[in-house]
C-alpha positions in Angstrom: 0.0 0.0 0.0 1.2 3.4 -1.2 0.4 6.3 0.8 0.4 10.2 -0.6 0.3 12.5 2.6 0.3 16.2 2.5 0.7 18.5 5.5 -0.2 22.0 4.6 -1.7 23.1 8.6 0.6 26.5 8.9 3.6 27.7 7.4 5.5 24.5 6.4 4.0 22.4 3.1 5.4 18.6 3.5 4.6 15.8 1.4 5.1 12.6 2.1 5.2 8.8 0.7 4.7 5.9 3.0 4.2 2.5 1.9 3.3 -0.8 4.4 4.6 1.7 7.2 8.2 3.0 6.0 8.7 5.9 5.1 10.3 6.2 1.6 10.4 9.7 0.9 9.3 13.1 3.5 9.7 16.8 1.9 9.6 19.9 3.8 9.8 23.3 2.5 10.0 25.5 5.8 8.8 29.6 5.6 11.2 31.0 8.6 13.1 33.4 6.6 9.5 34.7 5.3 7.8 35.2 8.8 11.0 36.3 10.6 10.9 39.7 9.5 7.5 39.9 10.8 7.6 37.8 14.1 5.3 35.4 13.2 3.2 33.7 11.0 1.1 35.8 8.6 -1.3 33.8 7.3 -1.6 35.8 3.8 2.0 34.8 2.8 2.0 31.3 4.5 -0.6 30.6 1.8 0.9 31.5 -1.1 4.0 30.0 -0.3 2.3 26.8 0.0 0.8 27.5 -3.4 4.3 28.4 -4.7 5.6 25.4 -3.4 3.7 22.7 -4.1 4.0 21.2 -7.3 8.0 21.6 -7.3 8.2 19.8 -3.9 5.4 17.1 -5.3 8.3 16.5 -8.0 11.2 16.2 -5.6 9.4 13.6 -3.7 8.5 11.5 -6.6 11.6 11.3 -7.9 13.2 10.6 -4.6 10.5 8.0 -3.8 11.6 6.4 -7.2 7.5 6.7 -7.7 4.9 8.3 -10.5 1.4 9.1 -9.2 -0.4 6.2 -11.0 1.1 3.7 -8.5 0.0 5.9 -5.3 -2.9 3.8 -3.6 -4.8 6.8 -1.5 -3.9 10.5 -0.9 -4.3 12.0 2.6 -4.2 15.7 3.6 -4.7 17.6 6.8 -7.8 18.7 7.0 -7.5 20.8 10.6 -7.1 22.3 12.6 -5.1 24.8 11.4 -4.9 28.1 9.3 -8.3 27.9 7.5 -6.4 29.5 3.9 -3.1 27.5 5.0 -5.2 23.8 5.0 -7.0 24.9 2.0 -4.1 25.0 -0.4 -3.3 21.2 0.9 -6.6 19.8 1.1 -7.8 20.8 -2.1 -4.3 19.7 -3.9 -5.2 16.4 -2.0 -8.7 15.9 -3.3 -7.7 17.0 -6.5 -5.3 14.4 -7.3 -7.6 11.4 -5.5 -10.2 12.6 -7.9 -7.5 12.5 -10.8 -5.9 9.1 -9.8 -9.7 7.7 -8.9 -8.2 6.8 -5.6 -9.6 6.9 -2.1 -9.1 10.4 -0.1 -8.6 10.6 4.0 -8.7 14.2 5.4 -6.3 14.0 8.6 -6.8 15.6 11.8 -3.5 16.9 12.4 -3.5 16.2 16.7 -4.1 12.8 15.9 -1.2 12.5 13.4 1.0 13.7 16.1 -0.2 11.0 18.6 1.5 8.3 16.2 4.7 10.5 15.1 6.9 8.5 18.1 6.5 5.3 16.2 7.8 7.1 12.8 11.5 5.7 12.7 12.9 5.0 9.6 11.7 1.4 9.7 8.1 -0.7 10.0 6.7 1.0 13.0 5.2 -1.3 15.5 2.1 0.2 16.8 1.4 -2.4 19.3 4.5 -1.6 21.6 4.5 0.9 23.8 0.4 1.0 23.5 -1.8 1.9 25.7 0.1 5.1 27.0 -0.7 8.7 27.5 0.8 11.1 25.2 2.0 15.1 25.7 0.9 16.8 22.2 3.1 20.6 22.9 3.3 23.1 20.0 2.7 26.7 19.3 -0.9 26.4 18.8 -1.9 23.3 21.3 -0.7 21.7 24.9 -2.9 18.3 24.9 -2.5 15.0 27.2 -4.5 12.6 25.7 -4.9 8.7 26.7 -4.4 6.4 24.0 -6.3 2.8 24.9 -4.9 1.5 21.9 -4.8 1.6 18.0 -6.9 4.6 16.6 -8.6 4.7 19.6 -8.3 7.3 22.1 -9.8 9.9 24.9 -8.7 13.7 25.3 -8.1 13.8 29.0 -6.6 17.7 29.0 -5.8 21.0 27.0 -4.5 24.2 27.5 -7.6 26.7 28.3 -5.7 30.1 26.5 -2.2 29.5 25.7 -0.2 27.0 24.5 2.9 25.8 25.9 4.6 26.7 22.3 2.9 30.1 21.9 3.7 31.2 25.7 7.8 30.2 24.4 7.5 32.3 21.3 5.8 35.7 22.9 8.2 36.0 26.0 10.8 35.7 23.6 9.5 38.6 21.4 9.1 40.4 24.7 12.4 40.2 25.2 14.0 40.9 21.7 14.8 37.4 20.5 14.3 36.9 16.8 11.6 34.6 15.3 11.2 31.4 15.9 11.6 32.5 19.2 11.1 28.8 21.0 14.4 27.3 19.6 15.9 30.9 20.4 15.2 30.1 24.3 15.8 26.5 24.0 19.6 27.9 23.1 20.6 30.6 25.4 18.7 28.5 28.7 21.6 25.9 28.2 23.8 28.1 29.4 21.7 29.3 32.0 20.5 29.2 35.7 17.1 27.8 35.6 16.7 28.9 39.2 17.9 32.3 39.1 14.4 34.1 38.9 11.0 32.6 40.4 8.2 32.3 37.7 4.5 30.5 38.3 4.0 27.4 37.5 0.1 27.2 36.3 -2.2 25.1 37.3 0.6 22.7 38.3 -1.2 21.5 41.6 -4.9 21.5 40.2 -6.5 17.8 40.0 -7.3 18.4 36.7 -4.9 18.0 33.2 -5.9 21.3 31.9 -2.8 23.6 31.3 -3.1 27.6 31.1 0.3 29.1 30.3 -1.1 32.8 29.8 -0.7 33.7 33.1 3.6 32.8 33.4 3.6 34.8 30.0 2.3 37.8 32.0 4.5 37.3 34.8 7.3 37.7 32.4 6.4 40.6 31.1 5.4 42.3 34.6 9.1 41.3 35.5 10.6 42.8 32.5 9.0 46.1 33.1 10.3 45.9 36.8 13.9 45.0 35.8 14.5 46.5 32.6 18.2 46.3 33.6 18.0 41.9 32.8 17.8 42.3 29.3 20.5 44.4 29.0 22.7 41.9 30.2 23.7 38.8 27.8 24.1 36.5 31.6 21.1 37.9 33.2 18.8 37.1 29.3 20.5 33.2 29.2 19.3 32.9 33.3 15.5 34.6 32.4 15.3 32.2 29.7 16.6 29.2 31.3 14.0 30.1 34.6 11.0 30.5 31.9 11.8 27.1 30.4 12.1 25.5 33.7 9.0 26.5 34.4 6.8 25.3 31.6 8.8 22.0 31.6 7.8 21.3 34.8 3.9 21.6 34.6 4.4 19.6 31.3 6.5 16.9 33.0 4.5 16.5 36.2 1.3 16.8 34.7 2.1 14.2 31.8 3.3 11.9 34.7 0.0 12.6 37.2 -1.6 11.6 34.0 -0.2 8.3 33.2 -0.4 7.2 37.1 -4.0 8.0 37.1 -4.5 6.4 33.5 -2.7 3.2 35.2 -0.5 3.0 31.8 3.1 2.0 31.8 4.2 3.7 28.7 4.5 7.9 28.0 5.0 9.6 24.6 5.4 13.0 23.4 4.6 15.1 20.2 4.8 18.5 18.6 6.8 21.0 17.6 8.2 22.5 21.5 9.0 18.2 22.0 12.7 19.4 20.4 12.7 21.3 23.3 16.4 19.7 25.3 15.1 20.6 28.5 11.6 18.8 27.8 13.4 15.9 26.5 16.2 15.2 29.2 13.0 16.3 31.9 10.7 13.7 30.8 13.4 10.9 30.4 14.8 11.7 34.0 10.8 11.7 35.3 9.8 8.6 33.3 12.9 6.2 34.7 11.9 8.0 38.3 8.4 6.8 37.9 8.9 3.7 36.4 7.6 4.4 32.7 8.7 3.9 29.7 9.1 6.6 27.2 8.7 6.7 23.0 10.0 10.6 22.5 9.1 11.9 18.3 12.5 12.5 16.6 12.9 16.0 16.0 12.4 16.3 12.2 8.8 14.4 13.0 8.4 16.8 15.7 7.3 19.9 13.6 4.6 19.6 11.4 5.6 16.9 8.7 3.5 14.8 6.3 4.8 11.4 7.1 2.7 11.2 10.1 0.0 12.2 8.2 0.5 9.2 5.7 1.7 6.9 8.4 -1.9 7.4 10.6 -3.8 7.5 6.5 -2.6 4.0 6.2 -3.0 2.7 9.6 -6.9 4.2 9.0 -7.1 2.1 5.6 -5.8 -1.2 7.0 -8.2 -0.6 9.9 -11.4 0.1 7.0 -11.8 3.8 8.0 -13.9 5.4 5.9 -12.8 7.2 3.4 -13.6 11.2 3.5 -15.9 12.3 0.9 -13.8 14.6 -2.1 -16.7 17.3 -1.5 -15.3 17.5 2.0 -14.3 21.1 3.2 -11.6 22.0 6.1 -11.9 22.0 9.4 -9.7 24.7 11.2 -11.3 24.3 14.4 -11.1 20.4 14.2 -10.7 19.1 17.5 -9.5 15.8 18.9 -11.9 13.5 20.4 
């Protein structure tokens, strides 16, 4: 089984070939320089560039798949949530060649694509290892803690109620001059930090619940910054401000992930999404997990960030399982949420 996937949620177009589980060919065409100047995304731009992009990335992944479109079984695209103009340009590229090839069409929801990215490692992924578990979706737009039961079949158990984990990352660093992406910027000068040099909130970190709310550390940060002007003048005092932020969020991600898998009664843990490159989150939840007792399935970094293997790899997993297929009248869903 041959398996199209296109990923076209925000401001990176991937396309993707999967077949029988292995990936044989994952292209990503990334808009940083484009959104840098402006610190941030700007939908208008991320749009055309995925319209600009498209059919010379299509190419490239052909020829490295050593493939032409005939012998593709389905197509898959996400179909939210996301940028509604952003999923547009994907999903309708999608539909357009299932309706084409006469081949089946899957729309994607892109959270549940990132529950399976873990098992995407360069060879026949074995879904039934390391299943059931609970699983940490972190990015710019979403903080999620779902429990997976097993294949395909899952239950939301918590989500952040304003802002992500990712999104909190990004505007403290434009608060405090970095440049754009400002998560990864962070992520850098905290190394060389001292995570306990300045005392930040930890939200909700003691609440029964596995909501997060990050909104309220963001603030903090900026209160602080208006106090102390004087820290971001100072290359030592910006790496310890950094390095306290990110300790911070890593711990209400950590400990909540962990609360969550004790009270599923699961022995495995995985974790998703773009802010999962995070070091910090990385080394945290490995140190927490061989505390605990769990075992851990981490997303490599390049299937971190939106990508459109997973999107193939959870297409395929669907057909095998006879989902049904999406209808190729079917319109995006930018609020799409996981349930």
């Amino acid at each position: 089984m041959i398996i199209l996937g296109i990923e076209t949620s925000c401001d990176e177009t991937s396309i993707a070939i999967v077949s029988d589980g292995r990936i044989r060919a994952n292209v990503v065409s990334s808009q940083v320089q484009i959104h840098s100047e402006y610190g941030g995304v700007v939908p208008e731009l991320a749009t055309r560039e995925h319209l600009r992009n498209f059919l010379p990335l299509a190419r490239s992944l052909l020829e490295k798949a050593g493939l032409i479109t005939s012998e593709v079984d389905a197509v898959a695209a996400t179909q939210g949530p996301g940028l509604p103009n952003a999923l547009l340009a994907g999903f309708k590229a999608a539909q357009s060649l299932a309706f084409a090839l006469g081949k089946p069409f899957l729309g994607i929801n892109h959270h549940e694509a990132h529950l399976y990215s873990p098992w995407i490692k360069g060879e026949i992924a074995d879904f039934s290892a390391f299943q059931p578990n609970v699983s940490l979706i972190v990015s710019g737009g979403h903080t999620l803690l779902v429990h997976v039961r097993g294949l395909l079949d899952h239950v939301v158990l918590g989500s952040t109620i304003d802002d992500a984990a990712g999104e909190c990352f990004d505007k403290v660093a434009k608060l405090i001059g970095l440049p754009y992406p400002g998560g990864p910027e962070i992520d850098r000068l905290a190394a060389e930090g001292n995570p306990r040099a300045f005392d930040f909130p930890r939200p909700m970190l003691r609440d029964a619940n596995d909501d997060f709310s990050f909104a309220g550390l963001k603030t903090s940060v900026r209160y602080f910054v208006e106090k102390n002007p004087e820290v971001i003048q100072d290359s030592r005092k910006i790496r310890d401000l950094c390095a306290s932020v990110q300790a911070a969020i890593v711990e209400v991600l950590v400990q909540k992930t962990v609360r969550a898998a004790k009270r599923a009664k699961v022995r495995h843990i995985t974790a998703s999404g773009g802010v999962t490159c995070n070091r910090a989150l990385r080394q945290e939840l490995q140190l927490a997990c061989q505390r605990e007792g769990f075992t851990l399935l981490l997303a490599e970094p390049k299937y971190c960030t939106d990508n459109a293997a997973m999107i193939a790899v959870l297409a395929e997993q669907k057909m095998r399982h006879h989902s049904p297929a999406t209808s190729l009248d079917a319109e995006v869903a930018p609020g799409l949420a996981l349930v």
